[in-house]
C-alpha positions in Angstrom: 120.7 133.3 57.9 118.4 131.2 59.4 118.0 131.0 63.6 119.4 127.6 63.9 122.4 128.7 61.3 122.6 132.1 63.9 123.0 129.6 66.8 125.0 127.0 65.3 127.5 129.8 64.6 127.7 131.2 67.7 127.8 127.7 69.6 130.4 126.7 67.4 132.5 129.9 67.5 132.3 130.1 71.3 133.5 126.4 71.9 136.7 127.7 69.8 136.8 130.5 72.0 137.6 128.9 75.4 135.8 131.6 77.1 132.7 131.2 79.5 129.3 131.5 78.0 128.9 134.6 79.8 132.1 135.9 78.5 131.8 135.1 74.9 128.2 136.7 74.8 129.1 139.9 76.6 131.7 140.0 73.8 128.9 139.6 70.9 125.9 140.5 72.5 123.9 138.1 73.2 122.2 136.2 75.7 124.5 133.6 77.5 121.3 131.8 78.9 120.3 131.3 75.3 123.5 130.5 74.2 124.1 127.4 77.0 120.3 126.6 75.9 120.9 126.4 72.2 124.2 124.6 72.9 121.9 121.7 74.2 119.1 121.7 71.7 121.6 121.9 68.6 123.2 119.3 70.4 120.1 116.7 71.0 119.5 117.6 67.0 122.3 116.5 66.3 122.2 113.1 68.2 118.7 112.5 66.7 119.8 112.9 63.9 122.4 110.6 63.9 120.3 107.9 65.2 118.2 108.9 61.9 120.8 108.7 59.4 122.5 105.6 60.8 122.1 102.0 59.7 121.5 99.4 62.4 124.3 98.3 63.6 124.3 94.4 63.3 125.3 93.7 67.0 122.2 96.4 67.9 119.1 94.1 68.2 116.0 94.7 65.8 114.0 93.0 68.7 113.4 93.3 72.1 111.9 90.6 74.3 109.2 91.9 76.4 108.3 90.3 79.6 104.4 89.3 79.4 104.0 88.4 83.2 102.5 85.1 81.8 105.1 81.9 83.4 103.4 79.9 80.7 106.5 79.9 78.3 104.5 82.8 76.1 107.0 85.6 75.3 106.7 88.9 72.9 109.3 90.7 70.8 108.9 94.5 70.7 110.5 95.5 67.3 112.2 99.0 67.0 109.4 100.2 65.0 106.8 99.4 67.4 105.3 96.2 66.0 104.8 93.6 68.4 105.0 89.7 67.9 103.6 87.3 70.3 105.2 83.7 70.8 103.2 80.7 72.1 104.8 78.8 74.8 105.3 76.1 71.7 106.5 77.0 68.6 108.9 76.1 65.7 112.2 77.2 66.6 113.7 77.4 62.8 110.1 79.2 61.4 110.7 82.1 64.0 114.3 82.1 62.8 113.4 82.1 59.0 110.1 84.9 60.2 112.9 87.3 62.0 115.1 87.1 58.9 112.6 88.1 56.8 110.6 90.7 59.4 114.2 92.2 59.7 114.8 92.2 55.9 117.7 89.3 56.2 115.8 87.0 54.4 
């Protein structure tokens, strides 16, 4: 059994327990400090996971706008994966549409 399968067993079985941490380790001997501990890193595994694994919602933006500090009309979209597109104050507003759709695999 791995540590993380170790853990996730004892996390698990404890949150079926209703006991406190300190109670349900004194019982099995372990460390309730490690226990509370590996309750939150199994738990932010799990959540990154998740975000992972899921598809993009459609209501979740691919894009962010970024503020440039410029008050010339210029704006920037910060994509999710860390690309960055810069807008000129003019520009076509049907070619960024048709560029989004295919940047965000829409096209």
């Amino acid at each position: 059994m791995s540590r993380r399968d170790f853990w996730a067993r004892h996390v698990k079985q404890w949150r079926k327990s209703g006991l406190i941490a300190r109670d349900y380790a004194a019982s099995v001997g372990i460390n309730p400090l490690t226990l509370r501990y590996m309750k939150c890193v199994l738990k932010k595994q799990a959540s990154e996971r998740a975000l992972v694994l899921a598809p993009r919602p459609a209501s979740m933006p691919m894009v962010e706008v970024v503020s440039t500090g410029q008050t010339d009309g210029r704006f920037e979209l910060q994509f999710l994966d860390g690309m960055r597109l810069r807008v000129p104050p003019s520009f076509e507003a049907d070619a960024l549409r048709r560029l989004l759709g295919v940047l965000g695999g829409a096209a």
